[in-house]
C-alpha positions as MATLAB code, in Angstrom:
seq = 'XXXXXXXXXXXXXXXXXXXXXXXXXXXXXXXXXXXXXXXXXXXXXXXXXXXXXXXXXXXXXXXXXXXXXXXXXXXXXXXXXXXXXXXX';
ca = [
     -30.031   -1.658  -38.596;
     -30.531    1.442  -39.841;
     -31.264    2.217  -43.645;
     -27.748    4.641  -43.836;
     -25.965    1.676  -42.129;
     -27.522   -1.168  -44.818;
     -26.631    1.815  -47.887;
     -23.636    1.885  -46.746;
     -22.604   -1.976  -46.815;
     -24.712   -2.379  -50.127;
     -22.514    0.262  -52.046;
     -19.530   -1.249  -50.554;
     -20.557   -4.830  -51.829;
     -21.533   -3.427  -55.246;
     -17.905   -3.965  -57.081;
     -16.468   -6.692  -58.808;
     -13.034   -6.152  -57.042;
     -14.139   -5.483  -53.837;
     -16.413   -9.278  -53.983;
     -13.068  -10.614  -55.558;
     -11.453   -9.642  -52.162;
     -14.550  -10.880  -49.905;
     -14.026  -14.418  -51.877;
     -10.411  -14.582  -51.383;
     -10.611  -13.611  -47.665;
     -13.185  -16.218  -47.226;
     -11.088  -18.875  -48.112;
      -7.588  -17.320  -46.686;
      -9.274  -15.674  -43.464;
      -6.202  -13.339  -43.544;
      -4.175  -11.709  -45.477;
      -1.869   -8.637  -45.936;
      -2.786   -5.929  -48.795;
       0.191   -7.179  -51.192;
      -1.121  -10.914  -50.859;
      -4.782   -9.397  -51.753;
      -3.467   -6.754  -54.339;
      -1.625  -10.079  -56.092;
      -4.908  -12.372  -55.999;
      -7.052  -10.393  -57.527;
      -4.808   -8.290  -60.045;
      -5.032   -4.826  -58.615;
      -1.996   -2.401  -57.791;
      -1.250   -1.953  -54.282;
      -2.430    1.406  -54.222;
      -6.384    0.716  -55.631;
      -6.363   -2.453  -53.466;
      -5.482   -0.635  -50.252;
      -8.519    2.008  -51.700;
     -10.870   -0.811  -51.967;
     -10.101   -2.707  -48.572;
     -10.243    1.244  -46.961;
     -13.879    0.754  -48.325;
     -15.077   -2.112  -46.984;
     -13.205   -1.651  -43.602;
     -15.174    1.561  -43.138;
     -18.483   -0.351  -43.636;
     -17.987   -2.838  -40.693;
     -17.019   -5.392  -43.512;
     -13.775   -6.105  -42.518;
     -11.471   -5.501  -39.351;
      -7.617   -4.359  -39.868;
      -5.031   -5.284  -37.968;
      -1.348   -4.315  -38.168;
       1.219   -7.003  -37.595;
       4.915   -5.983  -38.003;
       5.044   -3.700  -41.384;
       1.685   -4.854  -42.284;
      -1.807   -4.430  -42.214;
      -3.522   -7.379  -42.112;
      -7.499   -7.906  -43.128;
     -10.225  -10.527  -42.105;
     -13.770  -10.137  -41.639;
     -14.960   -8.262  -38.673;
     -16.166  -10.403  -36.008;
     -19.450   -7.876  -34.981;
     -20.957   -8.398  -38.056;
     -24.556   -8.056  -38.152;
     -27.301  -10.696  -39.421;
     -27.737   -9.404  -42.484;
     -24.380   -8.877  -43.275;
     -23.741  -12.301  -42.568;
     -26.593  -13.775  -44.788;
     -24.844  -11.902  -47.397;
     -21.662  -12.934  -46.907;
     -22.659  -16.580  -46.684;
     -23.750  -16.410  -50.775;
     -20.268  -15.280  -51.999;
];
């Protein structure tokens, strides 16, 4: 992995709201940005900002189903990134 790549996923992990949405996701595997947005407090719009975030870093996979986007962590996660996951 290369050190840009790592950067990346480090600043994305580096926010209280954004490891809010990691937890929830862990234990809900899925979930639309409203459900998200209403579990951890956030308006729809800074949620949507956040999950952009950690989509773009390989965090999490998007998905749309009907009116929604859905979001669950991305199945090519690398080693790392899973080691890391596994603590929150």
């Amino acid at each position: 992995m290369k050190e840009k790549e790592l950067e990346k996923i480090f600043k994305s992990l580096a926010n209280r709201r954004r490891l809010a949405i990691l937890t929830f996701l862990k234990q809900k595997k899925r979930a639309n940005v409203g459900e998200i947005a209403k579990e951890i407090k956030l308006s729809f719009k800074s949620t949507s900002r956040h999950l952009s975030i950690l989509s773009s870093s390989g965090i999490l996979d998007k998905e749309q189903g009907g009116l929604y986007w859905f979001y669950s962590f991305s199945t090519e996660q690398s080693e790392i990134l899973k080691k890391i996951l596994n603590v929150i």
